[in-house]
PDB file with one MODEL, atoms N, CA, C and O in Angstrom:
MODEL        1
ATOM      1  N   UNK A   1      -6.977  31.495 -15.645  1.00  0.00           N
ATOM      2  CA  UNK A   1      -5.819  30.708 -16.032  1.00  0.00           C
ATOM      3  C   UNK A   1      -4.729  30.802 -14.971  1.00  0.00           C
ATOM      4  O   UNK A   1      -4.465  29.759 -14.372  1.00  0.00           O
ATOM      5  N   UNK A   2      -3.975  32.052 -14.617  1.00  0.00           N
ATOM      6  CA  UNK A   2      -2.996  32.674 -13.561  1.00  0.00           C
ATOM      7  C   UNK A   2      -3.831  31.370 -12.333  1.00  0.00           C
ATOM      8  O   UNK A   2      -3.275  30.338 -11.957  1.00  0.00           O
ATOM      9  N   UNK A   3      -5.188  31.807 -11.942  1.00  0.00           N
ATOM     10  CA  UNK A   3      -5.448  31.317 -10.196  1.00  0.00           C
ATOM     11  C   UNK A   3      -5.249  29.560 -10.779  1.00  0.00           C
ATOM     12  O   UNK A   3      -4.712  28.667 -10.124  1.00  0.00           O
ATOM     13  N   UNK A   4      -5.798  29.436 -12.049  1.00  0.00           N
ATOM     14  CA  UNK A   4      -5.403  27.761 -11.904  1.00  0.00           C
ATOM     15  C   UNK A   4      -4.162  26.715 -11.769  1.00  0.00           C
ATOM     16  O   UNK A   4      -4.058  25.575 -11.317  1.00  0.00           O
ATOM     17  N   UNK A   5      -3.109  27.812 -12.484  1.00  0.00           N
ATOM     18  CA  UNK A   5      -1.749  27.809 -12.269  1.00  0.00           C
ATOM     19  C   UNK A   5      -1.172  28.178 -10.733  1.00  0.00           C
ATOM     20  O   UNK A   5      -0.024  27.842 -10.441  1.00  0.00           O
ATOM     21  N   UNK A   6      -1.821  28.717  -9.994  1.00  0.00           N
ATOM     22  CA  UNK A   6      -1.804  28.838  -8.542  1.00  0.00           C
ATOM     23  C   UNK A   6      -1.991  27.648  -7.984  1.00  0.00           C
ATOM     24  O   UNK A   6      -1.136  27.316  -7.162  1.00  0.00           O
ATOM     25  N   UNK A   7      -2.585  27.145  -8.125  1.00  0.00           N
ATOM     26  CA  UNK A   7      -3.690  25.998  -7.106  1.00  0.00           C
ATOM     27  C   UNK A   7      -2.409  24.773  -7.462  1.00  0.00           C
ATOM     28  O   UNK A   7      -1.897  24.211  -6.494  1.00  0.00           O
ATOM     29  N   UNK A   8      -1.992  24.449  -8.727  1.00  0.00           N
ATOM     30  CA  UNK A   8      -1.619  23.433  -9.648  1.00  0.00           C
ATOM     31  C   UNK A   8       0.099  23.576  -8.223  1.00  0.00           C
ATOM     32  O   UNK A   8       0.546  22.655  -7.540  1.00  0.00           O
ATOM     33  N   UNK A   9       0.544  24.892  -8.272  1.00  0.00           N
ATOM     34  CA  UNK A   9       1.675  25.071  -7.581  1.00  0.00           C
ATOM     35  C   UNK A   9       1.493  24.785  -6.278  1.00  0.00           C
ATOM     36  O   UNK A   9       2.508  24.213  -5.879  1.00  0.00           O
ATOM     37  N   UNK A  10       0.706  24.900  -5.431  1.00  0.00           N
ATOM     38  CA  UNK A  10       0.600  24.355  -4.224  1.00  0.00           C
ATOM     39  C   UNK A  10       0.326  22.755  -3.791  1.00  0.00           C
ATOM     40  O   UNK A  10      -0.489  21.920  -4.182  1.00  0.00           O
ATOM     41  N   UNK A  11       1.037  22.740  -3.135  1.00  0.00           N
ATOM     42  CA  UNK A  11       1.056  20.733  -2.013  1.00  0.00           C
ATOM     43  C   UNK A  11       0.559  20.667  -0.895  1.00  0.00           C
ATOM     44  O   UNK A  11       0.407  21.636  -0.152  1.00  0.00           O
ATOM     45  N   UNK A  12       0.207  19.363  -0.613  1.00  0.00           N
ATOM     46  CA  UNK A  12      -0.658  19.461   0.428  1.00  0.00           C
ATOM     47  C   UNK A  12       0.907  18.928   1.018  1.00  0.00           C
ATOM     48  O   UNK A  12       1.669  18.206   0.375  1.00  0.00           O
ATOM     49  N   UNK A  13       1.167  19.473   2.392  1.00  0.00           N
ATOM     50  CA  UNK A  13       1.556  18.920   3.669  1.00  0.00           C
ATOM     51  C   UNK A  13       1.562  17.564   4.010  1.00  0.00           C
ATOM     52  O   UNK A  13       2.579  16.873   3.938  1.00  0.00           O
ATOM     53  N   UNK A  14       0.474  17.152   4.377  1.00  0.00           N
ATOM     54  CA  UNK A  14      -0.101  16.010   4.846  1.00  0.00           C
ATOM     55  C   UNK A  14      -1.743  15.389   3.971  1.00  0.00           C
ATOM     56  O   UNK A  14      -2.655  16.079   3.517  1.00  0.00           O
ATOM     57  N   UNK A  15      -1.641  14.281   3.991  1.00  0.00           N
ATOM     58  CA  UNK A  15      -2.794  14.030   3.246  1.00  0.00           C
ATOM     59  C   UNK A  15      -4.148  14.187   4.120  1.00  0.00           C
ATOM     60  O   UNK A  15      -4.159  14.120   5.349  1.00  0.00           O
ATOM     61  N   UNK A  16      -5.426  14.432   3.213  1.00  0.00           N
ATOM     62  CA  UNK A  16      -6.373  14.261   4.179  1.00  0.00           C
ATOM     63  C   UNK A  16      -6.859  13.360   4.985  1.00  0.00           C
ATOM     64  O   UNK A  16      -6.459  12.196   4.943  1.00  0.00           O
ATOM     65  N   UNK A  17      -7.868  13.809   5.901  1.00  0.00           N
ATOM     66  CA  UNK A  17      -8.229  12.609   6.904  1.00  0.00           C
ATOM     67  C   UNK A  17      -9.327  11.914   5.908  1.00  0.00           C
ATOM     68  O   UNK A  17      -9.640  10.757   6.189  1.00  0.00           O
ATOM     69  N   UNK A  18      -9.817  12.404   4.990  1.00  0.00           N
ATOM     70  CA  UNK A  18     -11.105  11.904   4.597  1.00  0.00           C
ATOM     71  C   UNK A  18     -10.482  10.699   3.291  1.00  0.00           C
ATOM     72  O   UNK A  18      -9.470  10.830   2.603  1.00  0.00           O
ATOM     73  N   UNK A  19     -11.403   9.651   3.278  1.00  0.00           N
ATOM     74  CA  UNK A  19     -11.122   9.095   1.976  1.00  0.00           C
ATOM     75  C   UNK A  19     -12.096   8.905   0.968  1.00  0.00           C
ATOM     76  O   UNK A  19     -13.157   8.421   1.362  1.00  0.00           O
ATOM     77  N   UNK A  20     -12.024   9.097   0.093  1.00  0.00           N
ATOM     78  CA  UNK A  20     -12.995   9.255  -0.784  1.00  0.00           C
ATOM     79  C   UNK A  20     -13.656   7.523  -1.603  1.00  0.00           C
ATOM     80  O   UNK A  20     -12.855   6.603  -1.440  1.00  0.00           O
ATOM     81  N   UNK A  21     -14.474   7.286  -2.093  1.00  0.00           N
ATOM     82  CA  UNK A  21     -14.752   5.872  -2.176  1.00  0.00           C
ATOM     83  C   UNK A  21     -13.840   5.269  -3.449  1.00  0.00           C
ATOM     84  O   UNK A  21     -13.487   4.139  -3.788  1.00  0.00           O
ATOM     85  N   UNK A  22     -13.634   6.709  -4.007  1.00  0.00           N
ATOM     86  CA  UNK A  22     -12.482   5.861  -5.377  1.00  0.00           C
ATOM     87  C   UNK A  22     -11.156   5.144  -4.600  1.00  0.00           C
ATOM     88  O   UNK A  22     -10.694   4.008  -4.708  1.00  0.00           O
ATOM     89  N   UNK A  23     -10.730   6.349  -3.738  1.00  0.00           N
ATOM     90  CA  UNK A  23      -9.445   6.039  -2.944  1.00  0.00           C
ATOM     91  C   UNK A  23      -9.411   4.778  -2.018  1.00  0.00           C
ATOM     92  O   UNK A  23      -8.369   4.326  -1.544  1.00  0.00           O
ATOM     93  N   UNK A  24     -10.781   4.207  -1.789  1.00  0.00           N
ATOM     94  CA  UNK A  24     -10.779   3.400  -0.837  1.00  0.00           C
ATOM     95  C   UNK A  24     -11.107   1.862  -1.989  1.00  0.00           C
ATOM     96  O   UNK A  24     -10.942   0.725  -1.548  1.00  0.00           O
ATOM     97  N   UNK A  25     -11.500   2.080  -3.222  1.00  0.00           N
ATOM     98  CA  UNK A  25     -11.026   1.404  -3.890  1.00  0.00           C
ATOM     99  C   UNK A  25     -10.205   0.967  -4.550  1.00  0.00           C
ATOM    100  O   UNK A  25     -10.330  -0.098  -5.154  1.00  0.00           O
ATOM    101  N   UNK A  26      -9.188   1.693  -4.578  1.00  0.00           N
ATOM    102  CA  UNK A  26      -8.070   1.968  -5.284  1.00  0.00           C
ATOM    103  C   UNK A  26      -6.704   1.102  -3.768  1.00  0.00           C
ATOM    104  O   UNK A  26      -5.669   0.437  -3.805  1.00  0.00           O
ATOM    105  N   UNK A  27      -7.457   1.591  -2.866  1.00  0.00           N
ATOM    106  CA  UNK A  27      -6.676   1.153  -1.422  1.00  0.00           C
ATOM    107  C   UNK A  27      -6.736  -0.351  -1.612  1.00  0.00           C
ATOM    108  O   UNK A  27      -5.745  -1.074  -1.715  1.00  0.00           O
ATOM    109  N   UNK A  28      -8.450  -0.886  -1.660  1.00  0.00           N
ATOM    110  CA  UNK A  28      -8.500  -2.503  -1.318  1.00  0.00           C
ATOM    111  C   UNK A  28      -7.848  -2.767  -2.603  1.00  0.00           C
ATOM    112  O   UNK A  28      -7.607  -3.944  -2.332  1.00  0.00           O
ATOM    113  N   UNK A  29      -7.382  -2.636  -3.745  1.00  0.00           N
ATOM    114  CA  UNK A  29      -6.976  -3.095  -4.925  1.00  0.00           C
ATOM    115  C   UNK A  29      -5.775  -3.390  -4.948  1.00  0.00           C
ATOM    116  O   UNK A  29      -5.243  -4.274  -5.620  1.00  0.00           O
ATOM    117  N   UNK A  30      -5.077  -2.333  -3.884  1.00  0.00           N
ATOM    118  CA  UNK A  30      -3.218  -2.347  -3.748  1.00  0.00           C
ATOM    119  C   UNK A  30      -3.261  -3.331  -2.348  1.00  0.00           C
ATOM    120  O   UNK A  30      -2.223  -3.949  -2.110  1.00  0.00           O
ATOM    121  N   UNK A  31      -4.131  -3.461  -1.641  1.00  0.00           N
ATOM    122  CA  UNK A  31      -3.702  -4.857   0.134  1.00  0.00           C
ATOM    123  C   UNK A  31      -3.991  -5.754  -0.903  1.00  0.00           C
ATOM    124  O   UNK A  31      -3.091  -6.593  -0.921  1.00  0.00           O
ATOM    125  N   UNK A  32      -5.095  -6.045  -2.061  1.00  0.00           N
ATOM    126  CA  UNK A  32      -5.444  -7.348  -2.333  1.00  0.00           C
ATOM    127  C   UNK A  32      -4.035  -7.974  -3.801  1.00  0.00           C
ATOM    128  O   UNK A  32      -3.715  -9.139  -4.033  1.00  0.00           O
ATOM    129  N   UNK A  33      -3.524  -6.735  -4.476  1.00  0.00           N
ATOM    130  CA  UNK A  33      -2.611  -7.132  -5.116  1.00  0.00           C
ATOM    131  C   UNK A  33      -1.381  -7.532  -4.496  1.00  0.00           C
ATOM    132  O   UNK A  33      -0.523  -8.229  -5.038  1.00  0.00           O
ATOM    133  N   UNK A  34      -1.331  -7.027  -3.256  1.00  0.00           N
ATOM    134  CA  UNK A  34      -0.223  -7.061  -2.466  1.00  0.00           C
ATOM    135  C   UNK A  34       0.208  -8.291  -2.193  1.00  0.00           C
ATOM    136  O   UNK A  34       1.318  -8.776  -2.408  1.00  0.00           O
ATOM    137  N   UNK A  35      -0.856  -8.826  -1.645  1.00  0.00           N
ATOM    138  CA  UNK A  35      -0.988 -10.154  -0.488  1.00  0.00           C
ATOM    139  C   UNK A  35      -1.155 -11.200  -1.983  1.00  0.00           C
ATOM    140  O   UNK A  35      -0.533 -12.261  -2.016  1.00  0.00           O
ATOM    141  N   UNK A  36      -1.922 -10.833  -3.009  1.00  0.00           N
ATOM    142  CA  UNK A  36      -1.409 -11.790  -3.871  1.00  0.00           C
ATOM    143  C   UNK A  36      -0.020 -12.597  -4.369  1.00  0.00           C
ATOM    144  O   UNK A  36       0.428 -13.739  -4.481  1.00  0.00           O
ATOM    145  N   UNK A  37       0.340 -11.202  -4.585  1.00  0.00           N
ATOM    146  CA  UNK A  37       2.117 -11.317  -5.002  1.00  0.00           C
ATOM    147  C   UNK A  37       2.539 -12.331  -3.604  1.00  0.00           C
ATOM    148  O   UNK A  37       3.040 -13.454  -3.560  1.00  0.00           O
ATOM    149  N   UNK A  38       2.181 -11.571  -2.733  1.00  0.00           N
ATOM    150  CA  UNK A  38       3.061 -12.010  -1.324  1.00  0.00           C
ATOM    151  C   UNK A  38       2.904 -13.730  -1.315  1.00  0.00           C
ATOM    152  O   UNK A  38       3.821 -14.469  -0.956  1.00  0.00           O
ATOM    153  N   UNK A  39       1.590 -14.203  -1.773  1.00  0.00           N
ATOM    154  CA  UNK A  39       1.031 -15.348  -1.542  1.00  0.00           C
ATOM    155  C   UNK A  39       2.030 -16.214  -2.912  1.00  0.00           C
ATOM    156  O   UNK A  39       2.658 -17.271  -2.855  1.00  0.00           O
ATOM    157  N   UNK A  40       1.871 -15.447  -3.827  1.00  0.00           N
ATOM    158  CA  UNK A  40       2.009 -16.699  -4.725  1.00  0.00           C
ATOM    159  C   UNK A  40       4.191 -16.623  -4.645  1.00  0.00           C
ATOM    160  O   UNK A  40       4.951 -17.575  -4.824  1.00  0.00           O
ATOM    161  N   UNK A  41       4.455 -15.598  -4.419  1.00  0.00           N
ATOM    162  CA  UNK A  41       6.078 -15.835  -4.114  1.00  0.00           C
ATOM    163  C   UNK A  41       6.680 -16.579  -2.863  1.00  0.00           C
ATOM    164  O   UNK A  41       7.850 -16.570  -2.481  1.00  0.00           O
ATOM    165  N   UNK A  42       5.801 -17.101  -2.425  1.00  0.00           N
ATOM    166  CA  UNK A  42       6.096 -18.457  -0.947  1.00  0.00           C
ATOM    167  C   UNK A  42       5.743 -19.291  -1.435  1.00  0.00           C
ATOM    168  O   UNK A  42       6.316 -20.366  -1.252  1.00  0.00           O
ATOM    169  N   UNK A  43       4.322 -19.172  -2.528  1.00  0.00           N
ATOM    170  CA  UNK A  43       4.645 -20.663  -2.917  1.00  0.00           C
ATOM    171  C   UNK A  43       5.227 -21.068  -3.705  1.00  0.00           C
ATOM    172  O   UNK A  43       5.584 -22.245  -3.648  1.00  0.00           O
ATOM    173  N   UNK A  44       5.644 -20.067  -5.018  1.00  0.00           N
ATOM    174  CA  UNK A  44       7.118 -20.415  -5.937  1.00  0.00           C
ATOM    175  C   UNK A  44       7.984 -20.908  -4.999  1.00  0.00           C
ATOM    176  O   UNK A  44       8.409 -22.047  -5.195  1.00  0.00           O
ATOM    177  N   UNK A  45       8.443 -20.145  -3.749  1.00  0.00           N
ATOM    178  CA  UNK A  45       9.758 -20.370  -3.321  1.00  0.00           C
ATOM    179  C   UNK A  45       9.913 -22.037  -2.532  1.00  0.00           C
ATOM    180  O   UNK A  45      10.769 -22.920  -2.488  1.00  0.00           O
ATOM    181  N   UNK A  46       8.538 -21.806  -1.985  1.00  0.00           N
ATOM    182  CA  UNK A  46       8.198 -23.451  -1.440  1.00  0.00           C
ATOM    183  C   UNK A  46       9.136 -24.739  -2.804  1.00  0.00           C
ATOM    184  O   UNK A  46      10.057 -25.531  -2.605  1.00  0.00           O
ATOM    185  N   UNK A  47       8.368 -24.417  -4.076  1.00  0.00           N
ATOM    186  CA  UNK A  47       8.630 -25.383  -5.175  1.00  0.00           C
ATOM    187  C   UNK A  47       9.728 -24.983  -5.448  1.00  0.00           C
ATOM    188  O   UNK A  47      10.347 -25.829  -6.093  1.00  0.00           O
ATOM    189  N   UNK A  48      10.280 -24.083  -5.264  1.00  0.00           N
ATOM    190  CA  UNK A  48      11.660 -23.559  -5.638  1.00  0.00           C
ATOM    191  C   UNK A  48      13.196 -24.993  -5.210  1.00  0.00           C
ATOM    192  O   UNK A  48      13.604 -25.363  -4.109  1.00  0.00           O
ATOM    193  N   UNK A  49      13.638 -25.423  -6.626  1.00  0.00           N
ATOM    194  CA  UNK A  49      14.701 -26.034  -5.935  1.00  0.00           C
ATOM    195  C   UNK A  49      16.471 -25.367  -5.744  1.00  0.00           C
ATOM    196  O   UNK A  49      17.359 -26.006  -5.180  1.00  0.00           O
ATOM    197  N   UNK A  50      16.671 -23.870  -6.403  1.00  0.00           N
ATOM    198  CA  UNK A  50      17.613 -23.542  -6.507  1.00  0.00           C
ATOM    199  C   UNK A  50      17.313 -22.321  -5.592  1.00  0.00           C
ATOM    200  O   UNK A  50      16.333 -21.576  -5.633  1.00  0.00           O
ATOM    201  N   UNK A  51      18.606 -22.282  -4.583  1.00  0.00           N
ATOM    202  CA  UNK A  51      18.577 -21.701  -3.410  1.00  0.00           C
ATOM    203  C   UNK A  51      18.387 -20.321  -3.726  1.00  0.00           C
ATOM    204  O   UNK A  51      17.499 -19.590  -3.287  1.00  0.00           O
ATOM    205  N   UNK A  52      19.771 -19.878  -4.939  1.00  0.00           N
ATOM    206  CA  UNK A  52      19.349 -18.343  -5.089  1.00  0.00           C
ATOM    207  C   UNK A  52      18.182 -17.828  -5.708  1.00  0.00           C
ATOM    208  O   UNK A  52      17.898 -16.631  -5.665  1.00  0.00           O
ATOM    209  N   UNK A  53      17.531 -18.639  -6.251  1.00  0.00           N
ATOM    210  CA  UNK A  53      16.328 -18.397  -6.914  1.00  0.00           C
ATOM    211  C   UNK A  53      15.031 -18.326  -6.005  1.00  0.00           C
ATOM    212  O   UNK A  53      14.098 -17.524  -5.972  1.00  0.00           O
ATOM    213  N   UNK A  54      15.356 -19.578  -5.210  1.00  0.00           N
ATOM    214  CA  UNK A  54      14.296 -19.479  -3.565  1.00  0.00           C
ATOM    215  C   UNK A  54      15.006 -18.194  -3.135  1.00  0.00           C
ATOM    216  O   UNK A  54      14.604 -17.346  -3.933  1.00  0.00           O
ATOM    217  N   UNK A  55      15.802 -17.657  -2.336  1.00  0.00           N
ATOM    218  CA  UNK A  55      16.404 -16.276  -1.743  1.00  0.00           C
ATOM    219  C   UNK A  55      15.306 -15.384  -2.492  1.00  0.00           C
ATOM    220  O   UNK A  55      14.227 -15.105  -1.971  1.00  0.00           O
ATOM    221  N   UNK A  56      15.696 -14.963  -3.777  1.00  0.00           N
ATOM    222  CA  UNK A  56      14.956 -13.687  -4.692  1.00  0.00           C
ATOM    223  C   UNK A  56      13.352 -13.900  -4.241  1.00  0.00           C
ATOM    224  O   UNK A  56      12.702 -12.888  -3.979  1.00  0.00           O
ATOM    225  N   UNK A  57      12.867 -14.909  -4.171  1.00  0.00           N
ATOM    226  CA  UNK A  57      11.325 -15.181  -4.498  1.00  0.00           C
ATOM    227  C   UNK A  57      10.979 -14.780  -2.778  1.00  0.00           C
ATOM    228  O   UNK A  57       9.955 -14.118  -2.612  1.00  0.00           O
ATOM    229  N   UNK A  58      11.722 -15.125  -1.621  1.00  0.00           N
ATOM    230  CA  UNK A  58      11.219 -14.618  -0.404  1.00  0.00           C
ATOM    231  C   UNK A  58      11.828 -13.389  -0.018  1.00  0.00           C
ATOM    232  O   UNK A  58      11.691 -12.946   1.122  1.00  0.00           O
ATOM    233  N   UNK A  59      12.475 -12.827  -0.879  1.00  0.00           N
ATOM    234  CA  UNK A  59      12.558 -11.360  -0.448  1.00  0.00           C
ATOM    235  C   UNK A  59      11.331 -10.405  -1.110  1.00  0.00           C
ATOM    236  O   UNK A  59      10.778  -9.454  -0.559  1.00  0.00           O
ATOM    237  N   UNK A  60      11.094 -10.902  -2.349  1.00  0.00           N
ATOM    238  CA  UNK A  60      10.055 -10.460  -3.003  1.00  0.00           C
ATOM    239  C   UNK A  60       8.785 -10.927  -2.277  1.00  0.00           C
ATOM    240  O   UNK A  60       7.822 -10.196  -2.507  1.00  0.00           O
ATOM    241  N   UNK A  61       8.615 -11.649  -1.706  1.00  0.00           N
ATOM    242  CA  UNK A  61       7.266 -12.153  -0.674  1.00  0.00           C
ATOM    243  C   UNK A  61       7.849 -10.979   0.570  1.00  0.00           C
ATOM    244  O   UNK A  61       7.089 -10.188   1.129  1.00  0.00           O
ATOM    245  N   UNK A  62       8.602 -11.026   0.708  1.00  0.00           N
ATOM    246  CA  UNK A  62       8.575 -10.264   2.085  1.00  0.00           C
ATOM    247  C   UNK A  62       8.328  -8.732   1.826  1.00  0.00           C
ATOM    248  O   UNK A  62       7.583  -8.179   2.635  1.00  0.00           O
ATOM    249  N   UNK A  63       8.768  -8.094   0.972  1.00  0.00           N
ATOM    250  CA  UNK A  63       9.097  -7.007   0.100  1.00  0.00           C
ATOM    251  C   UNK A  63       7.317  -6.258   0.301  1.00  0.00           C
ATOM    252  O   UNK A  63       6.746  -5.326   0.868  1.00  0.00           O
ATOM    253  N   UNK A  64       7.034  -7.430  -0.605  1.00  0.00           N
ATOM    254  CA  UNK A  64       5.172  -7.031  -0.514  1.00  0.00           C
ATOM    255  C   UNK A  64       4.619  -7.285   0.504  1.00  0.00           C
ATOM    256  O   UNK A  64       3.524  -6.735   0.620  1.00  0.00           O
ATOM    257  N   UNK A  65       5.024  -8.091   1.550  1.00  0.00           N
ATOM    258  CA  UNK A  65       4.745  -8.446   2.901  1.00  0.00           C
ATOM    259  C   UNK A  65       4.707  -6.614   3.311  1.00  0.00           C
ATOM    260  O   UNK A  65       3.645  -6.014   3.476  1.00  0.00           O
ATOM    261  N   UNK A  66       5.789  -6.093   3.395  1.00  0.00           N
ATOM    262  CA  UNK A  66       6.264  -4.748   3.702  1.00  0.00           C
ATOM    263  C   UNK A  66       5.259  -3.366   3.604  1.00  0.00           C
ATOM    264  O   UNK A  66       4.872  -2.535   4.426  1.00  0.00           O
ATOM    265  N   UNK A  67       5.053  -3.589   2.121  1.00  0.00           N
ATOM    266  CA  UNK A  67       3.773  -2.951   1.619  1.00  0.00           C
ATOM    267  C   UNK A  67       2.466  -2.679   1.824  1.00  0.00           C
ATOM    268  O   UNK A  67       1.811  -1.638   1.761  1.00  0.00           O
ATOM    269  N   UNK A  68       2.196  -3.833   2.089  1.00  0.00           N
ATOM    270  CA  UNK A  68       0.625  -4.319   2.782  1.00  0.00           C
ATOM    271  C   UNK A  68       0.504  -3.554   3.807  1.00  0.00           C
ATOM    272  O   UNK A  68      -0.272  -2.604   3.895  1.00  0.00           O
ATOM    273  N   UNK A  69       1.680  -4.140   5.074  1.00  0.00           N
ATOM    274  CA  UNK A  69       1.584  -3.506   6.368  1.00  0.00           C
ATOM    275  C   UNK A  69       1.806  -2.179   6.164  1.00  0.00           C
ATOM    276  O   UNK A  69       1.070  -1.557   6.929  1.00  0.00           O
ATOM    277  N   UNK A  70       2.615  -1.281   5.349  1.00  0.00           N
ATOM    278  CA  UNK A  70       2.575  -0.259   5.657  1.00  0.00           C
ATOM    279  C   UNK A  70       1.228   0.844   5.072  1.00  0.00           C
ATOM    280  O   UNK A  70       0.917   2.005   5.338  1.00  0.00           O
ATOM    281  N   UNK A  71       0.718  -0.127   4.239  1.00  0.00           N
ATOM    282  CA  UNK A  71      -0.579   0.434   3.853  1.00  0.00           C
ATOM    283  C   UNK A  71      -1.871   0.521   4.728  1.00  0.00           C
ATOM    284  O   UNK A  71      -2.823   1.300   4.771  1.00  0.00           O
ATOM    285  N   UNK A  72      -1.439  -0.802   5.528  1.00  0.00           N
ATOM    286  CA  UNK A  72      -2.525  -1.230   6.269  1.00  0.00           C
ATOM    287  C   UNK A  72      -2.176  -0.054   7.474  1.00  0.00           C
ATOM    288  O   UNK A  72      -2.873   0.959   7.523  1.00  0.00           O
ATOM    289  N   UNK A  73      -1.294  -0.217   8.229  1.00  0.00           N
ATOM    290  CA  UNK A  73      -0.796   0.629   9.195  1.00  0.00           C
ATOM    291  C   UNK A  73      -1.174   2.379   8.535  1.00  0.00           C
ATOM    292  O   UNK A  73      -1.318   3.312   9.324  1.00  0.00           O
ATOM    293  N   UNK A  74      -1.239   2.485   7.679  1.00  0.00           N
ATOM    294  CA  UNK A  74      -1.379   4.030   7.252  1.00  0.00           C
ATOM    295  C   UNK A  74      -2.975   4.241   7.476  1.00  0.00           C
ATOM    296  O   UNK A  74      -3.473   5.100   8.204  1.00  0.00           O
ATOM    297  N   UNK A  75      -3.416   3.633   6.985  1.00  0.00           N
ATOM    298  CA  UNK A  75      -5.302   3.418   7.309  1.00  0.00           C
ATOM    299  C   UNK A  75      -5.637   3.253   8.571  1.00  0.00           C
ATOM    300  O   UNK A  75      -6.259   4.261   8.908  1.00  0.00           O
ATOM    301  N   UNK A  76      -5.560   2.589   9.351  1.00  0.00           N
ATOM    302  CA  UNK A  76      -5.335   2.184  10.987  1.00  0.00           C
ATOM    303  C   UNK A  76      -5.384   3.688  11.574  1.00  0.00           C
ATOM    304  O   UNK A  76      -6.343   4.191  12.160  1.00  0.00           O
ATOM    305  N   UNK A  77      -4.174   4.279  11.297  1.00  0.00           N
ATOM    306  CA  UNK A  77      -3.711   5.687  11.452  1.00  0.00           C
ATOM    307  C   UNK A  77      -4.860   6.998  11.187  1.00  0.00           C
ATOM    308  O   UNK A  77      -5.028   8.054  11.797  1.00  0.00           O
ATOM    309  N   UNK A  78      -5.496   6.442  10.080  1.00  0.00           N
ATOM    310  CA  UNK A  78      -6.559   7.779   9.612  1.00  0.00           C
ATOM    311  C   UNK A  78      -7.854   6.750  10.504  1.00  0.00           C
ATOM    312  O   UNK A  78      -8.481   7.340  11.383  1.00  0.00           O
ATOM    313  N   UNK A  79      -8.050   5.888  10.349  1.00  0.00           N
ATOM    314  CA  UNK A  79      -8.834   5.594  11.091  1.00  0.00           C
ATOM    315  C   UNK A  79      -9.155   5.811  12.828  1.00  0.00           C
ATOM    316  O   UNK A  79     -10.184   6.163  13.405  1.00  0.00           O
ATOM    317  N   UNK A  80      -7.953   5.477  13.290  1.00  0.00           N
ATOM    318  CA  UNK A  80      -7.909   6.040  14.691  1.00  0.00           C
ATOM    319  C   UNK A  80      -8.404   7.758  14.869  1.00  0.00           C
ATOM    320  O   UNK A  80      -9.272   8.304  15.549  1.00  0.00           O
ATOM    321  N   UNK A  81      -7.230   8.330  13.752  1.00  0.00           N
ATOM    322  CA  UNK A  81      -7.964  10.380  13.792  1.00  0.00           C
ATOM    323  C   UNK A  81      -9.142  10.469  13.819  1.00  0.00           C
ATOM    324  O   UNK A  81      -9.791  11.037  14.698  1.00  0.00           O
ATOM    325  N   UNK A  82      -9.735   9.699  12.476  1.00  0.00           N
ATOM    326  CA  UNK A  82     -11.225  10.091  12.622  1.00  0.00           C
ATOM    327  C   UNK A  82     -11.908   9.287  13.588  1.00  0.00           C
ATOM    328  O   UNK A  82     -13.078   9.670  13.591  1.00  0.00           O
ATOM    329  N   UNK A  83     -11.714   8.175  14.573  1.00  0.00           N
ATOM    330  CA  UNK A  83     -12.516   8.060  15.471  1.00  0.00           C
ATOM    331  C   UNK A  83     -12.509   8.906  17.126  1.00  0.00           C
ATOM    332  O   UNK A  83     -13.323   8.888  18.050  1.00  0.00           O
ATOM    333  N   UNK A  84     -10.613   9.908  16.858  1.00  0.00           N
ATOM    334  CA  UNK A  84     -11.105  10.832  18.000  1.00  0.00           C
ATOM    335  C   UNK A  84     -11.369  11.965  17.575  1.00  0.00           C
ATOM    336  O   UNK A  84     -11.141  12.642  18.577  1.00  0.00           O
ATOM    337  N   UNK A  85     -11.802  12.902  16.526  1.00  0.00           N
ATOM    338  CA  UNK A  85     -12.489  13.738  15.973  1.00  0.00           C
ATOM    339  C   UNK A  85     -13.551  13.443  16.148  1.00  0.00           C
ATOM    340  O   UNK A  85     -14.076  14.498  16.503  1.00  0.00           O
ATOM    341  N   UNK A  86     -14.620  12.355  16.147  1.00  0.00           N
ATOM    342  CA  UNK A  86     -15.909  11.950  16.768  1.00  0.00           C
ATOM    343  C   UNK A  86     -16.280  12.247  18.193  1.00  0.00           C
ATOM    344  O   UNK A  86     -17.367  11.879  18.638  1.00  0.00           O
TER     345      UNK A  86
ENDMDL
END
């Protein structure tokens, strides 16, 4: 009980290099929800005829625009490690 309450108290630093296949499903699920949102709030804003209402809808496209890349860019990142660990 005590060592499991040990383990529970410790953080990782940095995440691992490895990804596991849940995580890498769980990954394509958040670029593909992402780019959804991103997609369908340009085209609200396209049909959009009230300016502040267009404003909200492309910050929210851009917002998830934001997301994507930084998800994508985070993978890129573990991807590059593990191809110079090879």
């Amino acid at each position: 009980m005590q060592q499991q309450q040990n383990m529970q108290q410790q953080t990782m630093q940095q995440p691992p290099a490895i990804i596991s296949t849940k995580d890498q499903l769980y990954l394509t699920d958040m670029l593909s929800w992402n780019l959804l949102v991103m997609k369908k709030a340009h085209f609200f804003a396209s049909q959009c005829q009230t300016p502040e209402i267009k404003a909200e809808l492309e910050k929210v496209g851009q917002m998830h625009n934001m997301h994507y890349q930084k998800v994508l860019s985070h993978l890129q990142t573990i991807g590059q490690a593990n191809t110079q660990l090879q």
